[in-house]
N, C-alpha and C positions, 0 to 999 in steps of 0.2 A: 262828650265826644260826638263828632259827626260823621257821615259817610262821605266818602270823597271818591269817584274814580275818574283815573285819566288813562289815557290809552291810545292806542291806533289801530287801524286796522283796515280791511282790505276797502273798505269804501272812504276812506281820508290820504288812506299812503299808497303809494306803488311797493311792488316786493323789495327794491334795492331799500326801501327805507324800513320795511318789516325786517328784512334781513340783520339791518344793525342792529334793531332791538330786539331781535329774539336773542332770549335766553338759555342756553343749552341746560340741561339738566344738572352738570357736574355745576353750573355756577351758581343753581338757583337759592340754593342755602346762603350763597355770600352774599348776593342782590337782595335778599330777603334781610338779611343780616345791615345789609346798608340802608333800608329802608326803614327799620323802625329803630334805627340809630340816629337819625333825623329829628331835631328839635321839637316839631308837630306834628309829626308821623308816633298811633300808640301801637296800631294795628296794621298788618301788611298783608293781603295774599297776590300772589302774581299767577297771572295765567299768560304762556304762551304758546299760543299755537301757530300753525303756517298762514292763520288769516289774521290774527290780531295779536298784539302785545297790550296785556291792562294791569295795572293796579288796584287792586280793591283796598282802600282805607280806610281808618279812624281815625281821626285828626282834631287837634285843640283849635284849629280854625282855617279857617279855607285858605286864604291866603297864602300863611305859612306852610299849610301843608302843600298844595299848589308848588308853591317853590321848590322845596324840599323832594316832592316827588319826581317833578322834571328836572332836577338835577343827578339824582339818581339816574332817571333815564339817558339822557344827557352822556354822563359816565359810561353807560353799558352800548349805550352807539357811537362814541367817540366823536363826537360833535356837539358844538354849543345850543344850549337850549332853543335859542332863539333858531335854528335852521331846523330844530322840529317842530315851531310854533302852530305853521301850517297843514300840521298831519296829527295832531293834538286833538282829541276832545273831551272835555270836562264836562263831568256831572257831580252832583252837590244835593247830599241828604234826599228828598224823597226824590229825585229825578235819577237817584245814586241805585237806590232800591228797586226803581223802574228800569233801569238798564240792565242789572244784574239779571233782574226775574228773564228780563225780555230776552237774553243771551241763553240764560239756561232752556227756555222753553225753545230755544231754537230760531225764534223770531229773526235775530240778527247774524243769522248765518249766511254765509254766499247762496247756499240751497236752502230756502227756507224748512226748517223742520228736519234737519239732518238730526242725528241722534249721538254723533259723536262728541261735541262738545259737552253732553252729560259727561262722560267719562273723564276728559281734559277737564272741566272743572272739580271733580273731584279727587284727581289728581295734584291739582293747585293745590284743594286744600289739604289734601295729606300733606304736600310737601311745609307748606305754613303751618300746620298742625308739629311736624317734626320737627321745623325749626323753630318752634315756639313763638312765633310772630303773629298766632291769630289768635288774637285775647275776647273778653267776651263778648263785644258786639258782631265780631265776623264770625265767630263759631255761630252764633245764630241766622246770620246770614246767607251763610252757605249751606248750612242744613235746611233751612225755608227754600231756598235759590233749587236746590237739588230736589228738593219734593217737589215745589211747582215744575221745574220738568220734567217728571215722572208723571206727575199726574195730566201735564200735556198731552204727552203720548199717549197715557191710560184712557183718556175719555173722550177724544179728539182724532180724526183722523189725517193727522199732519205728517204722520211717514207716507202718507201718498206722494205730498209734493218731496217729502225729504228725504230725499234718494240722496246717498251719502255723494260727498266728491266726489268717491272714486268710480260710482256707477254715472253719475252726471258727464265727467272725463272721459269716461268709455264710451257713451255716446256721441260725441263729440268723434273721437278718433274711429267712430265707425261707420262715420262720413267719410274719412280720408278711406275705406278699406272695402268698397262696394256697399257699406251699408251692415255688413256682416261680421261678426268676431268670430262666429264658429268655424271650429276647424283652425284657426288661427295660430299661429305658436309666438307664443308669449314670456316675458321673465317680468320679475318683481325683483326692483334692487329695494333692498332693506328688508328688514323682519321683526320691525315693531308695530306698533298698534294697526298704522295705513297700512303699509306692507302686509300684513293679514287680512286687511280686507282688501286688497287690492286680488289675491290672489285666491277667495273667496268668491268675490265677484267675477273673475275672469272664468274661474271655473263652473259659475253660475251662467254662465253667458255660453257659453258651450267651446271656449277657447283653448286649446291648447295642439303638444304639448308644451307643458309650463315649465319654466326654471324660475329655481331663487336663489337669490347671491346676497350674502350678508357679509360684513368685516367680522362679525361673530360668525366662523364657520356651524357650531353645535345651533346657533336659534333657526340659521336656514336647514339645516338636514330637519330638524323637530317641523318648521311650518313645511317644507314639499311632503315629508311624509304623512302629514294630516290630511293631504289634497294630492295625494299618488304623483305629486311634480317632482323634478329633479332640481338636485342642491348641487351650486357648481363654485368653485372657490373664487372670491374677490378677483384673485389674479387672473382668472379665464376669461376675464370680462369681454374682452374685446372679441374671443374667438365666440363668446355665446351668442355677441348681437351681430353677429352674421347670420344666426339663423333662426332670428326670429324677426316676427313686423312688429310687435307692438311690445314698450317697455312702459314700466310703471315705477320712475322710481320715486321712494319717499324714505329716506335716509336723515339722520341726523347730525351728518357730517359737516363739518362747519366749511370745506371746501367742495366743489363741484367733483361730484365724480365722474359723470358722465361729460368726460373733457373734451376740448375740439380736437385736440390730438386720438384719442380712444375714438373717438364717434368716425372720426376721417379714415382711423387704419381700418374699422369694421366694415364701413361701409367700400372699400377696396378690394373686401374679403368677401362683400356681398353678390350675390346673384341679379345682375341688372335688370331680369323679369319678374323681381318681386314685386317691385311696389316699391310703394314710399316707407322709410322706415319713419313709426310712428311713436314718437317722444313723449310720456305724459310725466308732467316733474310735478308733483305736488306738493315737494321739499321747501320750509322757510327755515334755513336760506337753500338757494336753490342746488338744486343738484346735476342741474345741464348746464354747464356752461354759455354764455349770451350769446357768442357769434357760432352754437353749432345751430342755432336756428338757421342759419343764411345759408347751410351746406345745402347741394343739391339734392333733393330726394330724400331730405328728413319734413317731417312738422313736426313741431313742439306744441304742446300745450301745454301751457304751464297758469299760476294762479291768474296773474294779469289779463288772460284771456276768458280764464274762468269768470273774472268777474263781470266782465262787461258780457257775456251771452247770458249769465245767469242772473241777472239782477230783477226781473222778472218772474218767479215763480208762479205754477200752477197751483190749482187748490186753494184761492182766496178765500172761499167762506171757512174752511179750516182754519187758514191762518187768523178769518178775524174771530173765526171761536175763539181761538188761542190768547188773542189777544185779550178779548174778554177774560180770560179764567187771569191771567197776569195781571189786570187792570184790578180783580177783587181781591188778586191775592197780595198787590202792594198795598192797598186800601189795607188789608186785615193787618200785614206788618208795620205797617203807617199810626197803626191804632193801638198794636200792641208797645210800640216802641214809645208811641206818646204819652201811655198808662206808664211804662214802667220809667220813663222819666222821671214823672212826678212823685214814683218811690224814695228816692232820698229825701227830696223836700219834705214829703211826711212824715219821715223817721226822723227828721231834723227837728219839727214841731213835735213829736210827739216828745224826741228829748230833753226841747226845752223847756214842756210843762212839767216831766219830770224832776228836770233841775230845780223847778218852781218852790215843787210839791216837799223834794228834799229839806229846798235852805229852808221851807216855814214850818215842818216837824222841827226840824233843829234848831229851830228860834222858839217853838213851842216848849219844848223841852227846857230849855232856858231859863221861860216864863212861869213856865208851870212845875217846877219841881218834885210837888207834890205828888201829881200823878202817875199813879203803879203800871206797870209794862202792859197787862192787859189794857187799860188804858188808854195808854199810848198806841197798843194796837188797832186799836177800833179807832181813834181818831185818824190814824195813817190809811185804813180801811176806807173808812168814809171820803175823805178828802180824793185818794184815790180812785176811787168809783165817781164820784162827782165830775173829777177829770177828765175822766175817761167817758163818759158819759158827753159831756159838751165835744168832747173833739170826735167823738164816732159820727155824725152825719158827714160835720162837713169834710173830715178826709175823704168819707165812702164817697161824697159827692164829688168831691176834688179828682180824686182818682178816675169817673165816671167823664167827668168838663174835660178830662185832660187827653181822655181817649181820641174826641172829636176833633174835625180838623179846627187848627188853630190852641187846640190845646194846651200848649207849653208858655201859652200867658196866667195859665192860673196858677203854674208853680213858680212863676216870679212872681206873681202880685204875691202868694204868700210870702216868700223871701224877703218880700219887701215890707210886709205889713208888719213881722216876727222879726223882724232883724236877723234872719238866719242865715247860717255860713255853711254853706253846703258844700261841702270837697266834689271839685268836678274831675268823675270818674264815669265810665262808661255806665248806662243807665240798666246792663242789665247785671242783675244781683248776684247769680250762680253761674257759670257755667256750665250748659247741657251736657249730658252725658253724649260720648259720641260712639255711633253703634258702628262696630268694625264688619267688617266680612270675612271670609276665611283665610282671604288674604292678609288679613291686618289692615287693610285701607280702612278710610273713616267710607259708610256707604249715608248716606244720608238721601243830522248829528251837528245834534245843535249841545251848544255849549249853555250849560243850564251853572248861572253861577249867582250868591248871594250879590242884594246890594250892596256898591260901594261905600258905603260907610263906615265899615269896619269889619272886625273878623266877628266867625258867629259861634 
Protein backbone atom coordinates (compact mmCIF):
# COMPACT_ATOMS: atom_id res chain seq x y z
CA UNK A 1 0.00 0.00 0.00
CA UNK A 2 0.88 3.63 -0.57
CA UNK A 3 0.02 7.05 0.58
CA UNK A 4 -2.03 9.07 -1.76
CA UNK A 5 -3.65 12.50 -0.98
CA UNK A 6 -5.95 14.54 -3.17
CA UNK A 7 -7.73 17.63 -2.08
CA UNK A 8 -8.45 21.39 -2.47
CA UNK A 9 -8.29 24.07 -0.73
CA UNK A 10 -8.26 27.68 -0.14
CA UNK A 11 -5.00 28.36 -2.41
CA UNK A 12 -6.36 25.98 -5.61
CA UNK A 13 -10.30 26.76 -5.30
CA UNK A 14 -12.59 29.66 -4.71
CA UNK A 15 -15.26 29.01 -1.59
CA UNK A 16 -18.14 28.24 -4.34
CA UNK A 17 -15.88 25.22 -5.22
CA UNK A 18 -14.99 24.47 -1.26
CA UNK A 19 -18.42 24.62 -0.71
CA UNK A 20 -19.45 21.71 -2.93
CA UNK A 21 -16.91 19.56 -1.46
CA UNK A 22 -17.36 20.20 2.09
CA UNK A 23 -18.70 17.43 3.80
CA UNK A 24 -21.02 18.11 6.58
CA UNK A 25 -20.76 15.84 9.55
CA UNK A 26 -24.06 13.74 9.29
CA UNK A 27 -22.48 12.46 5.76
CA UNK A 28 -19.12 11.92 6.79
CA UNK A 29 -19.44 8.10 7.82
CA UNK A 30 -21.14 7.48 4.24
CA UNK A 31 -18.34 9.51 2.18
CA UNK A 32 -16.01 7.61 4.34
CA UNK A 33 -18.02 4.42 3.69
CA UNK A 34 -17.81 5.24 -0.29
CA UNK A 35 -14.38 5.76 -0.24
CA UNK A 36 -12.76 2.51 0.92
CA UNK A 37 -15.46 0.75 -1.05
CA UNK A 38 -13.51 1.73 -4.05
CA UNK A 39 -11.44 -0.86 -5.89
CA UNK A 40 -7.89 0.78 -4.77
CA UNK A 41 -8.91 2.70 -1.98
CA UNK A 42 -7.74 0.29 1.50
CA UNK A 43 -7.55 3.21 3.87
CA UNK A 44 -9.62 6.64 3.99
CA UNK A 45 -9.54 9.63 6.36
CA UNK A 46 -11.19 12.84 5.29
CA UNK A 47 -10.86 16.10 6.71
CA UNK A 48 -13.08 19.12 6.01
CA UNK A 49 -12.71 22.22 6.97
CA UNK A 50 -13.96 25.89 5.63
CA UNK A 51 -10.38 26.19 3.99
CA UNK A 52 -9.71 22.72 2.47
CA UNK A 53 -11.46 19.46 1.54
CA UNK A 54 -8.58 16.25 1.53
CA UNK A 55 -8.44 12.79 1.38
CA UNK A 56 -5.83 10.89 3.16
CA UNK A 57 -5.19 7.37 1.44
CA UNK A 58 -3.82 3.88 1.18
CA UNK A 59 -4.05 2.70 -2.20
CA UNK A 60 -2.98 -0.61 -4.26
CA UNK A 61 -1.75 2.03 -6.92
CA UNK A 62 -1.78 5.50 -7.81
CA UNK A 63 -3.63 5.49 -10.55
CA UNK A 64 -6.50 3.65 -9.64
CA UNK A 65 -6.68 5.19 -6.50
CA UNK A 66 -6.48 8.58 -8.14
CA UNK A 67 -9.49 7.71 -10.09
CA UNK A 68 -11.43 6.22 -7.48
CA UNK A 69 -10.83 9.06 -5.10
CA UNK A 70 -12.12 11.88 -7.47
CA UNK A 71 -14.92 10.14 -8.33
CA UNK A 72 -15.87 10.00 -4.87
CA UNK A 73 -15.25 13.59 -4.79
CA UNK A 74 -16.89 14.19 -7.99
CA UNK A 75 -20.27 12.48 -6.34
CA UNK A 76 -20.18 14.71 -3.10
CA UNK A 77 -19.88 18.18 -5.36
CA UNK A 78 -22.19 17.12 -7.96
CA UNK A 79 -20.05 17.65 -10.86
CA UNK A 80 -17.94 15.60 -13.25
CA UNK A 81 -14.42 14.99 -12.19
CA UNK A 82 -13.06 16.74 -15.00
CA UNK A 83 -14.65 20.43 -13.82
CA UNK A 84 -12.67 19.73 -10.49
CA UNK A 85 -9.51 18.95 -12.38
CA UNK A 86 -8.25 22.50 -12.03
CA UNK A 87 -8.79 22.81 -8.19
CA UNK A 88 -7.22 19.31 -7.51
CA UNK A 89 -3.90 18.48 -6.05
CA UNK A 90 -2.11 15.33 -5.80
CA UNK A 91 0.38 14.11 -3.67
CA UNK A 92 1.88 10.52 -3.79
CA UNK A 93 3.94 8.51 -1.02
CA UNK A 94 6.69 10.59 0.51
CA UNK A 95 5.43 14.02 -0.92
CA UNK A 96 1.99 12.31 0.64
CA UNK A 97 3.75 12.26 4.30
CA UNK A 98 5.25 15.87 3.48
CA UNK A 99 1.83 17.39 2.99
CA UNK A 100 0.21 15.81 5.85
CA UNK A 101 3.06 16.74 8.53
CA UNK A 102 3.09 20.32 6.69
CA UNK A 103 -0.81 20.82 7.30
CA UNK A 104 -0.70 19.56 10.76
CA UNK A 105 2.21 21.83 11.85
CA UNK A 106 0.24 24.48 10.47
CA UNK A 107 2.58 25.31 7.60
CA UNK A 108 -0.48 25.27 4.99
CA UNK A 109 -2.87 27.24 6.74
CA UNK A 110 -4.46 30.72 5.46
CA UNK A 111 -2.63 32.04 8.76
CA UNK A 112 0.36 30.28 9.01
CA UNK A 113 0.73 28.50 12.50
CA UNK A 114 -2.93 28.73 13.48
CA UNK A 115 -3.50 26.03 15.91
CA UNK A 116 -6.97 24.97 14.92
CA UNK A 117 -6.33 22.44 12.44
CA UNK A 118 -4.71 20.21 15.18
CA UNK A 119 -8.14 19.84 16.45
CA UNK A 120 -9.93 19.29 12.72
CA UNK A 121 -7.37 16.73 12.11
CA UNK A 122 -8.00 14.78 14.92
CA UNK A 123 -11.35 14.94 14.48
CA UNK A 124 -10.99 13.36 10.83
CA UNK A 125 -9.53 10.77 12.56
CA UNK A 126 -11.87 10.04 15.22
CA UNK A 127 -14.46 10.15 12.71
CA UNK A 128 -12.34 7.36 10.34
CA UNK A 129 -11.28 5.60 13.38
CA UNK A 130 -15.27 5.09 14.06
CA UNK A 131 -16.01 4.38 10.76
CA UNK A 132 -13.36 1.83 10.58
CA UNK A 133 -11.82 3.17 7.49
CA UNK A 134 -8.33 4.02 9.00
CA UNK A 135 -6.45 0.72 8.90
CA UNK A 136 -2.87 0.41 9.79
CA UNK A 137 -0.85 2.71 7.82
CA UNK A 138 -3.21 6.00 8.60
CA UNK A 139 -3.56 4.94 12.18
CA UNK A 140 0.18 5.59 12.04
CA UNK A 141 0.02 8.49 10.17
CA UNK A 142 -2.16 10.58 11.96
CA UNK A 143 -0.81 9.76 15.18
CA UNK A 144 2.92 10.83 13.80
CA UNK A 145 0.95 13.94 11.86
CA UNK A 146 -0.68 15.01 15.37
CA UNK A 147 2.73 14.75 17.32
CA UNK A 148 4.58 16.78 14.88
CA UNK A 149 2.05 19.38 15.41
CA UNK A 150 2.26 19.43 18.89
CA UNK A 151 5.67 19.50 18.92
CA UNK A 152 5.58 22.59 16.46
CA UNK A 153 3.94 24.53 18.73
CA UNK A 154 5.99 23.07 21.73
CA UNK A 155 9.43 24.14 20.69
CA UNK A 156 8.68 26.84 17.99
CA UNK A 157 7.37 30.02 18.21
CA UNK A 158 4.61 29.88 15.41
CA UNK A 159 1.58 30.95 17.46
CA UNK A 160 3.07 34.36 17.13
CA UNK A 161 2.23 34.46 13.42
CA UNK A 162 -0.72 32.06 14.00
CA UNK A 163 -3.32 33.99 15.19
CA UNK A 164 -6.24 32.01 14.49
CA UNK A 165 -9.03 33.23 11.65
CA UNK A 166 -10.89 34.54 13.77
CA UNK A 167 -8.43 36.98 15.53
CA UNK A 168 -6.78 37.60 11.73
CA UNK A 169 -10.82 38.65 10.69
CA UNK A 170 -11.08 40.84 13.54
CA UNK A 171 -8.42 42.81 12.47
CA UNK A 172 -9.46 43.10 9.22
CA UNK A 173 -13.11 44.32 10.29
CA UNK A 174 -11.34 46.78 12.64
CA UNK A 175 -10.36 48.65 9.77
CA UNK A 176 -13.98 49.14 8.71
CA UNK A 177 -14.64 50.29 12.71
CA UNK A 178 -12.03 53.34 13.52
CA UNK A 179 -9.52 50.83 14.16
CA UNK A 180 -11.20 49.83 17.51
CA UNK A 181 -13.56 46.73 18.55
CA UNK A 182 -13.81 47.89 22.14
CA UNK A 183 -16.73 48.87 23.37
CA UNK A 184 -18.32 47.43 20.20
CA UNK A 185 -21.43 45.12 20.53
CA UNK A 186 -21.19 42.10 18.72
CA UNK A 187 -23.09 38.51 18.02
CA UNK A 188 -21.58 35.06 17.01
CA UNK A 189 -23.89 33.02 14.93
CA UNK A 190 -23.04 29.39 15.63
CA UNK A 191 -21.81 27.60 18.75
CA UNK A 192 -19.38 25.19 17.68
CA UNK A 193 -15.65 24.93 17.58
CA UNK A 194 -15.28 28.75 15.54
CA UNK A 195 -18.12 30.07 17.15
CA UNK A 196 -16.30 29.72 20.60
CA UNK A 197 -13.52 31.18 19.63
CA UNK A 198 -14.96 33.73 17.79
CA UNK A 199 -16.65 34.90 20.96
CA UNK A 200 -13.57 34.34 22.91
CA UNK A 201 -11.80 36.51 21.04
CA UNK A 202 -14.28 39.28 20.80
CA UNK A 203 -14.35 39.20 24.28
CA UNK A 204 -10.51 39.30 24.39
CA UNK A 205 -10.54 42.43 22.37
CA UNK A 206 -12.64 44.34 24.59
CA UNK A 207 -15.93 44.00 22.44
CA UNK A 208 -19.11 43.88 23.57
CA UNK A 209 -22.14 43.61 24.63
CA UNK A 210 -22.02 40.09 22.98
CA UNK A 211 -24.83 37.81 21.74
CA UNK A 212 -24.95 34.36 20.53
CA UNK A 213 -27.50 32.61 18.47
CA UNK A 214 -27.27 29.02 17.65
CA UNK A 215 -30.20 26.51 15.94
CA UNK A 216 -29.25 24.51 18.99
CA UNK A 217 -30.86 27.06 21.46
CA UNK A 218 -29.07 24.89 24.94
CA UNK A 219 -25.17 25.20 23.16
CA UNK A 220 -25.70 29.13 22.72
CA UNK A 221 -27.19 29.75 26.39
CA UNK A 222 -23.91 27.22 27.75
CA UNK A 223 -21.16 29.45 25.37
CA UNK A 224 -22.84 33.27 26.33
CA UNK A 225 -22.88 32.02 29.76
CA UNK A 226 -19.17 31.15 29.77
CA UNK A 227 -18.32 34.76 28.61
CA UNK A 228 -21.30 36.77 30.56
CA UNK A 229 -22.87 37.43 26.67
CA UNK A 230 -26.38 36.94 25.92
CA UNK A 231 -28.19 33.98 24.15
CA UNK A 232 -31.02 35.07 21.88
CA UNK A 233 -33.02 32.51 19.80
CA UNK A 234 -32.35 31.81 15.92
CA UNK A 235 -35.60 33.44 15.21
CA UNK A 236 -34.59 37.09 16.68
CA UNK A 237 -32.11 37.05 14.17
CA UNK A 238 -33.00 39.95 12.38
CA UNK A 239 -34.05 42.26 15.51
CA UNK A 240 -30.32 41.24 17.11
CA UNK A 241 -28.38 42.61 14.03
CA UNK A 242 -29.96 45.94 14.38
CA UNK A 243 -27.93 46.37 17.35
CA UNK A 244 -24.93 45.36 16.81
CA UNK A 245 -21.71 46.42 14.09
CA UNK A 246 -19.95 43.36 13.97
CA UNK A 247 -21.17 39.62 13.43
CA UNK A 248 -19.06 36.55 13.30
CA UNK A 249 -20.88 33.89 11.73
CA UNK A 250 -19.52 30.27 11.44
CA UNK A 251 -22.35 27.86 11.42
CA UNK A 252 -22.55 24.51 9.75
CA UNK A 253 -25.70 25.03 7.95
CA UNK A 254 -25.66 23.87 4.59
CA UNK A 255 -27.75 27.16 3.44
CA UNK A 256 -26.97 30.75 4.07
CA UNK A 257 -28.31 32.19 7.09
CA UNK A 258 -27.47 35.48 7.13
CA UNK A 259 -29.79 36.12 3.81
CA UNK A 260 -30.16 39.27 1.67
CA UNK A 261 -33.69 39.28 2.70
CA UNK A 262 -32.58 39.20 6.88
CA UNK A 263 -29.57 41.44 6.27
CA UNK A 264 -32.02 44.15 4.14
CA UNK A 265 -34.90 44.04 7.07
CA UNK A 266 -32.06 44.52 9.84
CA UNK A 267 -30.34 47.04 8.38
CA UNK A 268 -34.02 49.02 8.03
CA UNK A 269 -34.17 48.41 11.57
CA UNK A 270 -30.73 50.04 11.90
CA UNK A 271 -29.64 53.24 13.23
CA UNK A 272 -28.22 55.30 10.16
CA UNK A 273 -25.17 56.86 12.56
CA UNK A 274 -23.80 53.64 13.30
CA UNK A 275 -21.67 52.61 10.93
CA UNK A 276 -21.08 50.19 8.60
CA UNK A 277 -22.50 46.81 9.70
CA UNK A 278 -19.68 44.44 9.58
CA UNK A 279 -20.06 40.94 8.16
CA UNK A 280 -17.29 38.16 8.95
CA UNK A 281 -18.67 34.71 7.35
CA UNK A 282 -15.96 32.14 8.11
CA UNK A 283 -18.57 29.33 7.16
CA UNK A 284 -17.71 26.51 4.34
CA UNK A 285 -20.28 26.76 2.85
CA UNK A 286 -20.95 30.10 3.44
CA UNK A 287 -23.26 31.65 5.74
CA UNK A 288 -23.87 35.33 4.03
CA UNK A 289 -25.46 35.18 1.25
CA UNK A 290 -23.27 36.56 -2.15
CA UNK A 291 -25.39 39.61 -3.13
CA UNK A 292 -25.80 40.93 0.78
CA UNK A 293 -22.08 42.02 0.01
CA UNK A 294 -23.51 44.83 -2.58
CA UNK A 295 -26.01 46.20 0.35
CA UNK A 296 -25.18 49.67 1.29
CA UNK A 297 -23.53 49.94 4.51
CA UNK A 298 -22.49 46.31 4.97
CA UNK A 299 -18.75 44.68 4.38
CA UNK A 300 -18.33 41.10 4.34
CA UNK A 301 -15.34 39.47 4.98
CA UNK A 302 -15.43 36.31 4.20
CA UNK A 303 -12.72 33.26 3.28
CA UNK A 304 -11.96 34.55 -0.37
CA UNK A 305 -10.76 37.88 1.06
CA UNK A 306 -9.11 36.20 3.78
CA UNK A 307 -7.04 34.50 1.50
CA UNK A 308 -5.57 36.89 -0.64
CA UNK A 309 -4.64 39.69 2.43
CA UNK A 310 -3.20 36.77 4.41
CA UNK A 311 -1.18 34.76 2.07
CA UNK A 312 1.82 36.48 3.48
CA UNK A 313 2.43 35.69 6.93
CA UNK A 314 4.58 37.23 9.78
CA UNK A 315 7.19 35.38 11.71
CA UNK A 316 9.35 33.54 8.76
CA UNK A 317 12.10 32.32 10.71
CA UNK A 318 9.49 30.39 12.82
CA UNK A 319 7.80 29.20 10.14
CA UNK A 320 11.26 27.96 8.50
CA UNK A 321 12.03 26.46 12.03
CA UNK A 322 8.91 24.73 11.60
CA UNK A 323 9.73 23.79 8.57
CA UNK A 324 12.80 22.17 9.58
CA UNK A 325 11.33 19.98 12.49
CA UNK A 326 8.65 18.57 9.50
CA UNK A 327 11.40 18.17 7.05
CA UNK A 328 13.27 15.53 10.02
CA UNK A 329 10.26 14.37 10.89
CA UNK A 330 9.13 13.04 7.22
CA UNK A 331 12.72 11.94 6.81
CA UNK A 332 12.16 9.64 10.35
CA UNK A 333 8.65 8.49 9.02
CA UNK A 334 10.19 7.98 5.39
CA UNK A 335 12.78 5.59 7.33
CA UNK A 336 10.48 3.89 9.58
CA UNK A 337 7.96 3.10 6.81
CA UNK A 338 11.02 1.84 4.52
CA UNK A 339 12.24 -0.62 7.47
CA UNK A 340 8.93 -1.84 7.99
CA UNK A 341 8.27 -2.63 4.52
CA UNK A 342 10.99 -4.91 4.12
CA UNK A 343 9.19 -6.85 7.29
CA UNK A 344 7.18 -9.13 5.26
CA UNK A 345 9.94 -9.82 2.67
CA UNK A 346 11.84 -11.26 5.64
CA UNK A 347 9.28 -13.12 7.22
CA UNK A 348 8.69 -14.43 3.83
CA UNK A 349 12.59 -15.75 3.72
CA UNK A 350 12.80 -16.70 6.84
CA UNK A 351 9.54 -19.14 6.05
CA UNK A 352 10.89 -20.43 3.30
CA UNK A 353 14.13 -21.63 4.77
CA UNK A 354 11.95 -23.00 7.25
CA UNK A 355 9.85 -24.90 4.69
CA UNK A 356 13.56 -25.94 3.55
CA UNK A 357 14.61 -27.17 6.92
CA UNK A 358 11.03 -29.10 7.24
CA UNK A 359 10.73 -31.27 3.94
CA UNK A 360 14.91 -32.41 4.60
CA UNK A 361 14.05 -33.68 8.42
CA UNK A 362 11.22 -35.36 6.76
CA UNK A 363 13.22 -36.92 3.91
CA UNK A 364 15.80 -37.52 6.74
CA UNK A 365 13.54 -39.51 8.63
CA UNK A 366 12.76 -41.41 5.56
CA UNK A 367 16.34 -42.29 5.15
CA UNK A 368 17.35 -42.90 8.32
CA UNK A 369 14.93 -44.87 10.14
CA UNK A 370 17.08 -46.03 12.40
CA UNK A 371 17.54 -43.01 14.31
CA UNK A 372 15.86 -42.59 17.98
CA UNK A 373 13.92 -39.16 18.71
CA UNK A 374 16.64 -37.88 20.57
CA UNK A 375 18.27 -38.11 17.51
CA UNK A 376 16.27 -36.75 15.50
CA UNK A 377 16.24 -34.02 17.80
CA UNK A 378 19.72 -32.61 17.82
CA UNK A 379 19.83 -33.09 13.98
CA UNK A 380 16.60 -30.68 13.77
CA UNK A 381 18.60 -28.55 16.50
CA UNK A 382 21.71 -28.37 14.48
CA UNK A 383 20.30 -27.81 10.94
CA UNK A 384 18.26 -25.19 12.59
CA UNK A 385 20.67 -23.11 14.34
CA UNK A 386 22.94 -23.42 11.13
CA UNK A 387 19.94 -21.69 9.43
CA UNK A 388 19.42 -19.37 11.50
CA UNK A 389 22.61 -18.46 11.78
CA UNK A 390 23.43 -17.63 7.83
CA UNK A 391 20.05 -15.56 7.52
CA UNK A 392 20.77 -13.34 10.78
CA UNK A 393 23.23 -10.73 9.24
CA UNK A 394 21.87 -10.48 6.07
CA UNK A 395 18.16 -9.76 7.25
CA UNK A 396 19.77 -7.47 10.20
CA UNK A 397 21.37 -5.82 7.19
CA UNK A 398 18.58 -5.85 4.88
CA UNK A 399 16.33 -4.26 7.36
CA UNK A 400 19.31 -1.59 8.04
CA UNK A 401 19.71 -0.85 3.48
CA UNK A 402 16.03 -0.66 3.58
CA UNK A 403 15.76 2.08 6.07
CA UNK A 404 17.91 4.44 3.68
CA UNK A 405 16.57 6.36 1.12
CA UNK A 406 15.93 4.26 -1.97
CA UNK A 407 15.37 1.44 0.27
CA UNK A 408 12.70 -0.73 -1.02
CA UNK A 409 14.92 -2.07 -3.81
CA UNK A 410 16.56 -4.39 -1.43
CA UNK A 411 13.20 -6.10 -0.70
CA UNK A 412 12.68 -6.76 -4.21
CA UNK A 413 16.02 -7.88 -5.12
CA UNK A 414 15.21 -10.33 -2.31
CA UNK A 415 11.91 -11.41 -3.68
CA UNK A 416 13.43 -11.77 -6.69
CA UNK A 417 16.61 -13.82 -5.80
CA UNK A 418 13.96 -16.43 -3.24
CA UNK A 419 11.24 -16.58 -5.54
CA UNK A 420 9.07 -15.14 -2.88
CA UNK A 421 5.43 -14.43 -2.79
CA UNK A 422 4.73 -11.73 -0.47
CA UNK A 423 0.95 -10.89 0.18
CA UNK A 424 0.87 -7.08 -0.49
CA UNK A 425 -0.69 -5.61 2.72
CA UNK A 426 -0.07 -2.65 4.40
CA UNK A 427 3.61 -2.64 5.62
CA UNK A 428 2.93 -2.03 9.08
CA UNK A 429 2.40 -5.14 11.26
CA UNK A 430 0.15 -4.10 14.47
CA UNK A 431 -1.77 -1.50 14.80
CA UNK A 432 -1.00 1.22 17.58
CA UNK A 433 -2.68 1.50 20.45
CA UNK A 434 -4.70 4.64 20.20
CA UNK A 435 -4.67 6.96 23.41
CA UNK A 436 -8.22 8.40 24.00
CA UNK A 437 -8.89 11.64 26.14
CA UNK A 438 -11.54 11.94 28.45
CA UNK A 439 -13.55 12.65 25.79
CA UNK A 440 -13.25 9.40 24.04
CA UNK A 441 -11.43 11.11 20.98
CA UNK A 442 -8.37 9.29 19.66
CA UNK A 443 -5.63 12.41 21.18
CA UNK A 444 -2.55 11.67 19.43
CA UNK A 445 0.96 22.95 -4.96
CA UNK A 446 2.30 21.09 -7.02
CA UNK A 447 1.19 17.86 -8.04
CA UNK A 448 3.81 15.33 -7.02
CA UNK A 449 2.72 11.93 -9.00
CA UNK A 450 4.69 8.56 -9.92
CA UNK A 451 6.18 7.95 -13.35
CA UNK A 452 4.03 6.95 -16.07
CA UNK A 453 4.75 3.74 -16.51
CA UNK A 454 2.53 2.02 -14.50
CA UNK A 455 0.93 1.83 -11.10
CA UNK A 456 3.29 1.48 -8.06
Amino acid sequence: MKLLVVGASYRTAPVATLEQLAVAPADLTRTLDRLVAQPYVAEAVLVSTCNRVEVYAAVSGFHGGLGDICAVLAEQAGAPPAALANHLYVHYDAAAVDHVFRVAAGLDSMVVGEAQILGQLRDAYHWATGADSAGRLLHELMQQALRVGKRAHAETNIDRAGQSVVTAALDLAAGHLDGDLSGRPAMVVGAGAMGALGVATLSRRGAGPLTVTNRGADRAVRLAESYGANAVPMAELVDALTTVDIVVAATAATEPVLTLDRVTRALAGRDAERGPLVLLDLAVPRDVEPGVAELPGVEVIDIDRMAGLLADGPAAADAAEVARIVAGEVESFLSWLRGADVAPTVAALRGRADDVVTAELRRLAQRRPDLDDDQRAEVARTVHRVVQRLLHQPTVRVRQLAAEPGGDQYAALLRELFDLQVPQTSPVDTVPDVVENADGRPSFDVVDVPPTGGER
